[in-house]
N, C-alpha and C positions, 0 to 999 in steps of 0.2 A: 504493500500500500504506500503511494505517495505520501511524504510530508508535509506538511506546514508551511509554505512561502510565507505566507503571509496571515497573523491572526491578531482580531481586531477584537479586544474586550471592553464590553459597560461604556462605549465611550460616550459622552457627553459633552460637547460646545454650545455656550452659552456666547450672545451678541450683547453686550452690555451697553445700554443705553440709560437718558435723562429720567425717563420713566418706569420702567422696570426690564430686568433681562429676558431677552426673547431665547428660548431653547429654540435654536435649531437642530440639535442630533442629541437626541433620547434616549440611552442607554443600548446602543448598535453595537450587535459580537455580530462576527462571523469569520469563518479560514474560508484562505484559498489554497488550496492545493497547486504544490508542483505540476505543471503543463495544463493546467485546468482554463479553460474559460468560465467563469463566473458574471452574471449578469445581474447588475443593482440600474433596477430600476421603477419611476415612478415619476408624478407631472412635476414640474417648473417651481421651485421653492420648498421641494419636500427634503431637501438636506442632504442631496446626492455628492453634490459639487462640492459641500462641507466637507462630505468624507473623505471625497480625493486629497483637497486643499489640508487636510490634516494627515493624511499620509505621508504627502511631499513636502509638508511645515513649510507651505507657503499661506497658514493663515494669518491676517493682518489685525490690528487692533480695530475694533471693538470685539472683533471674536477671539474668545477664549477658551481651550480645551479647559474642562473644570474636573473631569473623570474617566477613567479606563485607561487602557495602554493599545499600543501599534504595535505590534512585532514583526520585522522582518528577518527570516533566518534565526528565528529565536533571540534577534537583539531589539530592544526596544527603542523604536524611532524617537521619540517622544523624549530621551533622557541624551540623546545624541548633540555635541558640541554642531556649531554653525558651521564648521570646517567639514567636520566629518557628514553631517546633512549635504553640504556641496559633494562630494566625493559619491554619495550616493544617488544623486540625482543624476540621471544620464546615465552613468555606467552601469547600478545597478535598479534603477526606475527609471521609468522613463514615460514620456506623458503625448499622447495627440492629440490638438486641443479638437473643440467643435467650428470653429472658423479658422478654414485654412488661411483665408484672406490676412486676418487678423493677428495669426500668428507668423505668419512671413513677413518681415521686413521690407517696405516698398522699395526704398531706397537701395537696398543691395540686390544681386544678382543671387542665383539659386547657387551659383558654385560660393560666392563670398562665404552665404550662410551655414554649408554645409561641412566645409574646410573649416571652418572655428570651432566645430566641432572634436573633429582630429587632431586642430594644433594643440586646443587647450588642454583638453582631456588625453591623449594620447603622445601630445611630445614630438609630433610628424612635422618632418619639413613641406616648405608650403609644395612642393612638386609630389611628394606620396601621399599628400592630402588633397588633390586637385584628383590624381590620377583614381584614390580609394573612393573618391564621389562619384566617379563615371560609372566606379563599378554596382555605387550603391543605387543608382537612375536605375541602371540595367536590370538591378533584381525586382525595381517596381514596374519595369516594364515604359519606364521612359527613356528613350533615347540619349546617350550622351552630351549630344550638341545642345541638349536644351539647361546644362550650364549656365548659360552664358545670356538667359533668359531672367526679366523680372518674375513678380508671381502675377501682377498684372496681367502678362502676357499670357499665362497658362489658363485652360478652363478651368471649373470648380473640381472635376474628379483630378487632372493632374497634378493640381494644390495640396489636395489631400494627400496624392501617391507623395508629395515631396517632402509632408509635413511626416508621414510613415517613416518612409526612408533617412529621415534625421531622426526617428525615436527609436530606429534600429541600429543605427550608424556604430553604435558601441556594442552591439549586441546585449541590451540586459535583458537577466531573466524574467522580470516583469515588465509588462507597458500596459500602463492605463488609457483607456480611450475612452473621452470624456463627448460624448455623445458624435462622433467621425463623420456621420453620412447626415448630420439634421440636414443640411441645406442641399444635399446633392437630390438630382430628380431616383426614381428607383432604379432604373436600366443602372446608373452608373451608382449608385447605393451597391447594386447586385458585385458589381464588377471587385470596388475596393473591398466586400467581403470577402470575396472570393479569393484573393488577394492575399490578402488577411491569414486566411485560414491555407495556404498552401503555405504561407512564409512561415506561420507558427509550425507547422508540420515538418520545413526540412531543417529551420534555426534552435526548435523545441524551445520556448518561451510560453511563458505564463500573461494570461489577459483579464484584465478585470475590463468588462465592459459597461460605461456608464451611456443610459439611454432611456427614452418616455416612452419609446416606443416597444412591448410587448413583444407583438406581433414579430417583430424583426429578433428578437432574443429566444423566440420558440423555435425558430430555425437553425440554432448552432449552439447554445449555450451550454454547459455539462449543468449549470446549476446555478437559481436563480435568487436574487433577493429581492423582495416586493417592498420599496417604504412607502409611507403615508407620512405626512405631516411632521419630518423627524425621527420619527422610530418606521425600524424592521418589524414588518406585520408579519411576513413568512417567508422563509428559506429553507429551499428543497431543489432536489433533481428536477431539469428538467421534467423530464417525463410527468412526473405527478404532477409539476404545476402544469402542464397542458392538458391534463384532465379534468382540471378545476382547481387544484389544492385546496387545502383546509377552511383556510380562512372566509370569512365573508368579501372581503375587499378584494382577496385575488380571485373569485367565483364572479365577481360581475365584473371586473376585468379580462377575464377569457368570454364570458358569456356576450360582451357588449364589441368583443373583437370584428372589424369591418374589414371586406373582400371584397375583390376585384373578380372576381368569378361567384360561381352560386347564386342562390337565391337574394334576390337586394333587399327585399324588406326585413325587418326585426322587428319582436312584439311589441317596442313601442315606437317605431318607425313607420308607419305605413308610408306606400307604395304614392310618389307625389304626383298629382294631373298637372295638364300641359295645359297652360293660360289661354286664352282666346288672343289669337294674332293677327287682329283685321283695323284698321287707321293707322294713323301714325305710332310709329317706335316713339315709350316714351325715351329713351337715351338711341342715337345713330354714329356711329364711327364711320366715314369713309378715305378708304384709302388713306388710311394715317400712314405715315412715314416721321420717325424721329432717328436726328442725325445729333450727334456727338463729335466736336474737334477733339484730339486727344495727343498728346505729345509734348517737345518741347518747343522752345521759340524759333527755332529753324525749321525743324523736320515735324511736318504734323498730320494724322489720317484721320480718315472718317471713320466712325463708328456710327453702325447701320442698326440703333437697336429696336427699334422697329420697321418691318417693313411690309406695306403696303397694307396696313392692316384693317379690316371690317368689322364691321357691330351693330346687332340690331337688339336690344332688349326692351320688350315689353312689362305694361305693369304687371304687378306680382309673379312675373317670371324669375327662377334663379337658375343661373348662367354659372357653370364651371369652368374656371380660363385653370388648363393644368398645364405646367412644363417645369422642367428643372430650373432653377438657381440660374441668373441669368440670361433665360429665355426672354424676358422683356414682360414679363407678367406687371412686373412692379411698375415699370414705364407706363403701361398703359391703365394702371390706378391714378397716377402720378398727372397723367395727361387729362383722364376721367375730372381729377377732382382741381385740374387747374395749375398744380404745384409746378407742371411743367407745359410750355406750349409747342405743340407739334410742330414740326420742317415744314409740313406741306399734309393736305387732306383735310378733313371737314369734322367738327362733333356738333351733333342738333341736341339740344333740350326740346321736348313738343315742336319738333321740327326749326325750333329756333337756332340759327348758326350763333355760336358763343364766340366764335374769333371775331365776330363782326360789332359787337356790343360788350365794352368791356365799363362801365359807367361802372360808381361804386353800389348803387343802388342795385344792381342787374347781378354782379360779384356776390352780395350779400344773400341776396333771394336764392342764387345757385347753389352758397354754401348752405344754405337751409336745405334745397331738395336733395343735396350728394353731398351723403353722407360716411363716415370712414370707420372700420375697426380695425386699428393694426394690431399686428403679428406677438407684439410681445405686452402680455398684461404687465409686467411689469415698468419696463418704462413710460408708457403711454399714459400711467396715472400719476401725479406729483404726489408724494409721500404726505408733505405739509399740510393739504387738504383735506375734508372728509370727502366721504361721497356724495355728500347733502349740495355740497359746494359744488362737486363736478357741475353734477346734474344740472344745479340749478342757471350757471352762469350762459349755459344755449338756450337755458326756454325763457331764462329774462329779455339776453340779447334779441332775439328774434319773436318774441312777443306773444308767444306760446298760451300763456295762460297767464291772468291778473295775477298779482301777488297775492290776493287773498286766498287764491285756490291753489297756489304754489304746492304747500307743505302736500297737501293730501295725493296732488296729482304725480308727484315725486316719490312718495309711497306703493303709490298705484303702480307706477311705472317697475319700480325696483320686484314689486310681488310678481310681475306682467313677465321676468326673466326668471324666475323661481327663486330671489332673494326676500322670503319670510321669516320672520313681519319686515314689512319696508321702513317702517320708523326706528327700530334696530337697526339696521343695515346701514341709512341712512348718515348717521353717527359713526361707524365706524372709518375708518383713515386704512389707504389700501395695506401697508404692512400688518394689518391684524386678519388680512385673509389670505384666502389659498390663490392659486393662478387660477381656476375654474371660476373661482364669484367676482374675481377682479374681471375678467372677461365676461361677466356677466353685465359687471358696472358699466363696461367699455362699450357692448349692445344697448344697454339701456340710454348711455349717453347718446348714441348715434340716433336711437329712435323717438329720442327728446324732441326733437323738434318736427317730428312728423313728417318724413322724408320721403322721396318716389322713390330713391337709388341709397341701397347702401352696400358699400366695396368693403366686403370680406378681405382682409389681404391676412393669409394663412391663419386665419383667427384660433386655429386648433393645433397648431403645429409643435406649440411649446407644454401642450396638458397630456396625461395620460390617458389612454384610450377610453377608461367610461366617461371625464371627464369630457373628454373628446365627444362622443356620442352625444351625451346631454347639451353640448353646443351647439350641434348640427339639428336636434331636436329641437332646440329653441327656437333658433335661426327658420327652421320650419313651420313652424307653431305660428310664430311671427306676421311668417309669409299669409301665412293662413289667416290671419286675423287681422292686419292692416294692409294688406292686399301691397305690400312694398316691393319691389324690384330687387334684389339682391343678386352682386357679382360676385362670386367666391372663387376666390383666387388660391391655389393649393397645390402642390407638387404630388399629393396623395390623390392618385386615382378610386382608392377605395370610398374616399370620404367624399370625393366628388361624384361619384356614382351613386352616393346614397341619399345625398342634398339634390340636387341638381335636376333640371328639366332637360336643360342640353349639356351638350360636353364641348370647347374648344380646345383643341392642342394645339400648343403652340414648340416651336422651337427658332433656336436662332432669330428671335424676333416676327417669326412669321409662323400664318396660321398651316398648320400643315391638313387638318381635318376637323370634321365639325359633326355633330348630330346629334339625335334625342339619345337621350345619355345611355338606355336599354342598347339599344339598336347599333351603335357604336361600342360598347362592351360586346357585345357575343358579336357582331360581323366590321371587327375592325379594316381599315381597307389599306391604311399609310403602314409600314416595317415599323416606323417606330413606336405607334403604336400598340401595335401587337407586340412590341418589347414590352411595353410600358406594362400591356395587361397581363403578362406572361411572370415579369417581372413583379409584381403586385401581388401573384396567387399565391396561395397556402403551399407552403412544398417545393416555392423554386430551388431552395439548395440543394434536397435528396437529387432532384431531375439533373440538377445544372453539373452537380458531380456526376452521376453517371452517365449522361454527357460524355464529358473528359474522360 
């Protein structure tokens, strides 16, 4: 029987604040074993990230470990001088973050960052540290010469192979991957797994995989931790937790699990009708084209990130735009809600051209009908705030309701999301809740003002799956009830398939296919699509290895 890499006892981190200290990680044990994949996961704030950042003793003040121990190799992280924590960082741990962007350095080239790796840690002259990077490309399956490349220049999936390829560079027994594929579309999700798991097999390293997404840890993982709210609710073998495991919390978490094949509905999903499509669109794209200059003051190219693109949404229809990370998804919210103005082509309001009327009066009225939920509850709410405040500062500005009927219609609103009672909720300031009610706040603020359009942009991306579910439920409920237009914007074909009336895909900026969302799941017609659905289903990695 394998040993002990790694065992984590009682630990507890406490965030010390003016008010009283917020637990974030609740008495969490669990080992990982030698060459194991271990999978911790759960939504956006439940203490996942804590546990890495206390692993690696990169946590900062206001956080404070208060209890338990970290053992690596049976030596306790936790009691380790700053010298010796550096020594172990890289050589013998080693970390991938979740934004490759983020974690690559702009300003340097991929060989810079890769060689400082080798010089520091390894004592290499700068020629067997250029030369040991070529070889480290090669094992991720990028080419050499892309050295000499920024991370700019590389797509999202070759960011990630580079950001791998520097957490292997020293070879350590463990590397943590702090959620690797969030932003990638799943084709190439599928790939850097794949990837993943040949390199752990011929290098034999240990993985702890941190991620929201379930679904994708039931495909590879030996053994799973589920948290909630700071604490480990249950850890077991795969296998058991895909049968349901023990708990309550991980039972509707398998049970609330969404597919891109199978039957679409769920018991409390039902199956959504196709709007009536006869007058005018209320929102119309035509032939958008958005161009981007990019470079430096001499030398500079066009960037094409959208092109030629179309749109017809009806009232209370919801519209699925799905493509990977850099598709131009985001552009074309950004152009939706004004933040950006298109190169060339046309957007109508009720047939009205917006480029042709830009008065502040006419600005004001638009921001009232298009409306936005971004992608992360937690930046999108000011801490300082409550929610009483969010709310109310769109339905004063735009004239929503007298003040005198304020309090109660802000109540109403907040129950109207499933946030009971609303005069509780109301009071509370977003660090006293989870990511699921903060994104609850974040719908309710967008439907404050009573909107035609409101632009989903990955509003489920950062929760875990029932949390997830109950979003898409909402967001449909909604539909159903103030008959709003909704664009949901998602890399997840699953969960656009289960919202959605139509489906667009997009790639590289352009629409590659479109249809009622049914119809387009079972008879895709574009390759990359039937990637995407292929990629999506239950079981692609048994298939994709025998395959190979």
């Amino acid at each position: 029987m394998s040993k002990n890499l790694i065992s984590i006892k009682n630990l507890d981190v406490k965030y010390i604040t003016n008010k009283k200290p917020v637990h974030a990680v609740k008495d969490v044990s669990f080992d990982i074993k030698k060459g194991e994949i271990f999978g911790l996961v759960g939504e956006s704030g439940c203490g996942k990230s804590t546990v890495v950042q206390s692993i690696i003793r990169t946590l900062n003040p206001p956080a404070i470990i208060t209890n338990g121990y970290i053992k690596y190799n049976n030596k306790d992280i936790l009691s380790l001088s700053v010298s010796e924590v550096r020594k172990l960082r890289w050589s013998q741990i080693s970390i991938v973050m979740q934004s490759a962007l983020n974690a690559l350095n702009p300003v340097l080239t991929i060989k810079e960052q890769i060689i400082d790796v080798f010089i520091t840690h390894k004592g290499m002259s700068k020629f067997e540290a250029v030369e040991k990077s070529k070889e480290l490309l090669e094992l991720v399956d990028i080419d050499r010469d892309r050295l000499e490349s920024y991370a700019h220049e590389l797509s999202g999936g070759m960011r990630q192979r580079v950001v791998l390829a520097i957490a292997l560079a020293l070879t350590p027994p463990l590397i943590i991957m702090d959620e690797p594929t969030t932003a990638l579309d799943v084709i190439i999700e599928r790939e850097i797994l794949l990837k993943i798991l040949e390199l752990r097999k011929s290098l034999d390293f240990t993985i702890l995989f941190i991620t929201h997404d379930l679904n994708l840890l039931l495909e590879f993982a030996d053994k799973i931790g589920v948290m909630k709210k700071g604490e480990l609710v249950e850890v077991d073998i795969t296998k058991k937790i895909k049968l349901g495991g023990e708990k309550e919390y991980t039972k509707k978490l398998i049970s609330s699990l969404p597919s891109a094949s199978g039957k679409r509905g769920i018991e409390f999903f039902p199956e959504p009708n196709l709007p009536s499509k006869t007058g005018i669109p209320m929102l119309e794209m035509k032939n958008i084209n958005k161009e981007y200059l990019i470079g430096g003051f001499f030398k500079k190219k066009t960037l094409h990130a959208v092109k030629d693109f179309s749109l017809r949404i009806f009232k209370g229809e919801i519209i699925g735009l799905v493509g990977e990370s850099g598709s131009g998804k985001s552009t074309i919210a950004q152009l939706i809600t004004r933040l950006e103005t298109q190169t060339s082509g046309s957007i109508l309001l009720n047939g009205t051209d917006l480029k042709r009327n830009r008065s502040k009066n006419v600005s004001l009225g638009y921001r009232k009908k298009v409306q936005m939920i971004f992608q992360d509850p937690f930046g999108s709410l000011n801490n300082i705030h409550n929610v009483y405040h969010h709310l109310s500062r769109p339905i004063l500005r735009h004239n929503i309701v007298p003040k005198i009927k304020l309090e109660k219609y802000i109540y109403k609103l907040l129950e109207s999301v499933e946030l009971s009672p609303g005069k509780l909720f109301a009071k509370k300031f977003p660090h006293e809740m989870s990511g699921g009610e903060r994104q609850r706040v974040a719908i309710a603020r967008a439907l404050s003002v009573k909107p035609d359009l409101v632009i989903a942009d990955e509003p489920t991306s950062m929760l875990d799956v029932s949390i997830r579910m109950d979003i898409l439920r909402i967001l449909a409920k909604l539909r159903n009830e103030h008959n709003v237009a909704i664009l949901f914007i998602t890399h997840d074909l699953a969960s656009a398939r289960y919202l959605a009336d139509r489906i667009i895909v997009l790639q590289n900026g352009k629409k590659i296919e479109q249809g009622i969302a049914e119809d387009l799941i079972q008879s895709p017609k574009e390759l990359y699509t039937k990637q995407l659905i292929a990629a999506a289903s239950p079981g692609w990695l048994e298939n994709a290895i025998l395959e190979q």
